[in-house]
N, C-alpha and C positions, 0 to 999 in steps of 0.2 A: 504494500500500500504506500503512495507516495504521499508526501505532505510538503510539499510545494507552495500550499498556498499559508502555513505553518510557519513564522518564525518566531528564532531563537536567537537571545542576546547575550554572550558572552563575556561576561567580567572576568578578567585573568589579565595581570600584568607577567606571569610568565609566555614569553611571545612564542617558546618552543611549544610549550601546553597549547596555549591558545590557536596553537595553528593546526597543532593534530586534531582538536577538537572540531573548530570548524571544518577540515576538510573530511572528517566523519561523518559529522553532521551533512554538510551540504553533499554527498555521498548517497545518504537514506531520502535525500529531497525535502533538507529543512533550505529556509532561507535563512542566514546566519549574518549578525550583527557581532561588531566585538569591539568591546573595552577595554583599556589597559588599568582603568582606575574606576572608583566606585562616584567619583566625580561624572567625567564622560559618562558613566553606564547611566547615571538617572538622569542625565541630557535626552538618553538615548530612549530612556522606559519612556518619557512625556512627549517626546519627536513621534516615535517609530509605533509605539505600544503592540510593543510582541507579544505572543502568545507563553513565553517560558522564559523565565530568567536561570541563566545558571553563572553562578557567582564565586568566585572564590571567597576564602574568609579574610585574609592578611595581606592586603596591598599598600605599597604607597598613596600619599593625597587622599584618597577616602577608601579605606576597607568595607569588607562583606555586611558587617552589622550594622553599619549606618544607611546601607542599601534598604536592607532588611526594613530598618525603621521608620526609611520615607514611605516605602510600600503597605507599610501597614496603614498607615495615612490615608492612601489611593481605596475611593472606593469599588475600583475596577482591577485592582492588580493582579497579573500576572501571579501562575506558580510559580515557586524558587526551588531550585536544587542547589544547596551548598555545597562547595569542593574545599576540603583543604586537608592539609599535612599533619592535622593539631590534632593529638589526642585526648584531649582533655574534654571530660564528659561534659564540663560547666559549660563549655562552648555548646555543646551540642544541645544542650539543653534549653538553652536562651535561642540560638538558632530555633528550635522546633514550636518555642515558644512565641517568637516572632511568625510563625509559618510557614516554615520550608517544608517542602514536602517532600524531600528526601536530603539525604546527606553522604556525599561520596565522600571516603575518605582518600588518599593520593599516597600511594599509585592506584590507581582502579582501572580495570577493565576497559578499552571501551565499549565493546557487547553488554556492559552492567549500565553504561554510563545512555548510551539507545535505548534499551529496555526504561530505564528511569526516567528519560525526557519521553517517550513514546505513551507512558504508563501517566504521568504526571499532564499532559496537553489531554489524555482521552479523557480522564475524569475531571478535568479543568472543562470539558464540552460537555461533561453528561451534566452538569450543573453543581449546586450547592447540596449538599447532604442534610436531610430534614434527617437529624438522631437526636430524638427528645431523650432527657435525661429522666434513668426509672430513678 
């Protein structure tokens, strides 16, 4: 299935990352957008408004979590997938807590990293999940 008409905006100021990523992605038939910095990237979310953010966590000029915290702001935001190197649960915790809806950690796959942007846009289309709390 192609998705073509699907893009994805790349926050990574590693430029080697960032590049295998994109040519992954625009491979399976995403359109691909890329940031170096968490600056550029929320230029890009209010310019472009892509279908999936995928963000690293630890950049120069504006890192992953401050991404995170203008998008919570937005009441149209994109899913996020976090990428980073850090293993520290606190991180991931606030991440998830912010709304990411997945969290690659690095190195990761990228057969893991398809399936998660693939998995993350279809249920960003099926809608919002009504789960009342018992």
């Amino acid at each position: 299935m192609t998705q073509t008409q699907k893009t994805v905006l790349v926050i990574e100021d590693d430029r080697d990352i960032s590049s295998t990523i994109q040519s992954v992605l625009s491979a399976a038939g995403y359109r691909v957008l890329t940031a170096n910095n968490g600056q550029d990237g929320r230029r890009l979310i209010q310019s472009q408004k892509p279908d999936l953010v995928l963000t690293d966590m630890m950049m120069p000029r504006m890192g992953g979590f401050p991404v995170l915290e203008f998008l919570a702001e937005l009441p149209d935001a994109p899913p996020v997938i976090m990428m980073t190197a850090n293993e520290g649960s606190r991180h991931k915790a606030y991440a998830e807590m912010l709304g990411v809806v997945d969290y690659l950690r690095k190195p990761f796959a990228m057969e893991v990293m398809l399936e998660s942007v693939a998995r993350s846009i279809a249920a960003a289309a099926a809608g919002p999940k009504d789960q009342p709390e018992a």
